[in-house]
C-alpha positions as CSV (number, residue, x, y, z in Angstrom):
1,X,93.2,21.4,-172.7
2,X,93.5,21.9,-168.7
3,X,91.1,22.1,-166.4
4,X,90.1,25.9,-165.2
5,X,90.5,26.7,-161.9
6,X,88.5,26.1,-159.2
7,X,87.2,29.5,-157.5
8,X,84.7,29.7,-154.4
9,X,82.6,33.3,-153.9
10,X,83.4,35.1,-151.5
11,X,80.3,34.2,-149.7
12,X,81.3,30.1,-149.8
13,X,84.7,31.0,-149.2
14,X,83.7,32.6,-145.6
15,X,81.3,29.9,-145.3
16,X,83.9,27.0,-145.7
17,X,86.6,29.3,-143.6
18,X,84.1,29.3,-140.5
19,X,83.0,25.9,-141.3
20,X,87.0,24.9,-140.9
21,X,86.8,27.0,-137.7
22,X,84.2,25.0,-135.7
23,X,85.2,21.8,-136.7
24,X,89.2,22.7,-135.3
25,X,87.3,23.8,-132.0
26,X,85.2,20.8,-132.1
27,X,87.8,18.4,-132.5
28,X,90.1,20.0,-129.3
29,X,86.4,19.4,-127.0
30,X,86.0,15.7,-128.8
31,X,89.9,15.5,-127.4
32,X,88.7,16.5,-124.4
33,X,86.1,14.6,-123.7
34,X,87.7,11.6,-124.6
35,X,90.3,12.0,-122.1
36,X,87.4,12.5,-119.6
37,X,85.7,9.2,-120.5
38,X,88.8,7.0,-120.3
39,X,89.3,8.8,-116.9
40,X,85.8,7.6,-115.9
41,X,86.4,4.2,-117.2
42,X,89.5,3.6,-115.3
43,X,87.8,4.8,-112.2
44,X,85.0,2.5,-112.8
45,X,87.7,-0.4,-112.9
46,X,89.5,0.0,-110.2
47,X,85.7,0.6,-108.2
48,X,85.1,-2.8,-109.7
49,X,88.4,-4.3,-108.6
50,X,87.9,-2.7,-105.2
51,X,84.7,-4.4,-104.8
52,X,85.8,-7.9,-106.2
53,X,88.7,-8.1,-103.6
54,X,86.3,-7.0,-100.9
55,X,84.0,-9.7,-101.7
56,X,86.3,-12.2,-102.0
57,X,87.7,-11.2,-98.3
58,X,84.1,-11.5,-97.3
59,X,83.5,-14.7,-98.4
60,X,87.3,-16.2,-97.2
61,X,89.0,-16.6,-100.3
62,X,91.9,-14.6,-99.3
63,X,94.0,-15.4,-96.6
64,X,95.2,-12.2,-95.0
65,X,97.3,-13.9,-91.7
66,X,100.1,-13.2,-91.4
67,X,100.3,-10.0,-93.7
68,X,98.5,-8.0,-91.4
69,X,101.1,-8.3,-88.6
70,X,104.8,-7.2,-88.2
71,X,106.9,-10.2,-89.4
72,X,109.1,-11.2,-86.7
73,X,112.7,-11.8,-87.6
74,X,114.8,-14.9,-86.3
């Protein structure tokens, strides 16, 4: 004997149909958002790697004669 078909009223039927709605909408802003927090985090990198270098000139690490100037050719 088979199983009878499942049937949602009409009532759950616009229920799950709206339900199916938001969550579509919500997972395009979730895409979004993502995409806005990897932006951030990359941004906060390359502040970090900015600031690292910086310090690192500051405290003589990095020896910067020579690639300041034109070279002079022979």
């Amino acid at each position: 004997m088979t199983a009878p078909t499942p049937r949602l009223s009409p009532t759950a039927g616009f229920v799950n149909a709206m339900a199916r709605h938001a969550i579509r909408g919500l997972d395009a802003r979730v895409r979004e958002l993502e995409g806005e927090v990897a932006d951030a985090r990359e941004a906060g990198h390359a502040l970090r790697i900015a600031r690292d270098f910086n310090a690192s000139r500051a405290a003589g690490y990095i020896d910067r004669s020579g690639l300041d100037s034109p070279r002079e050719t022979a």
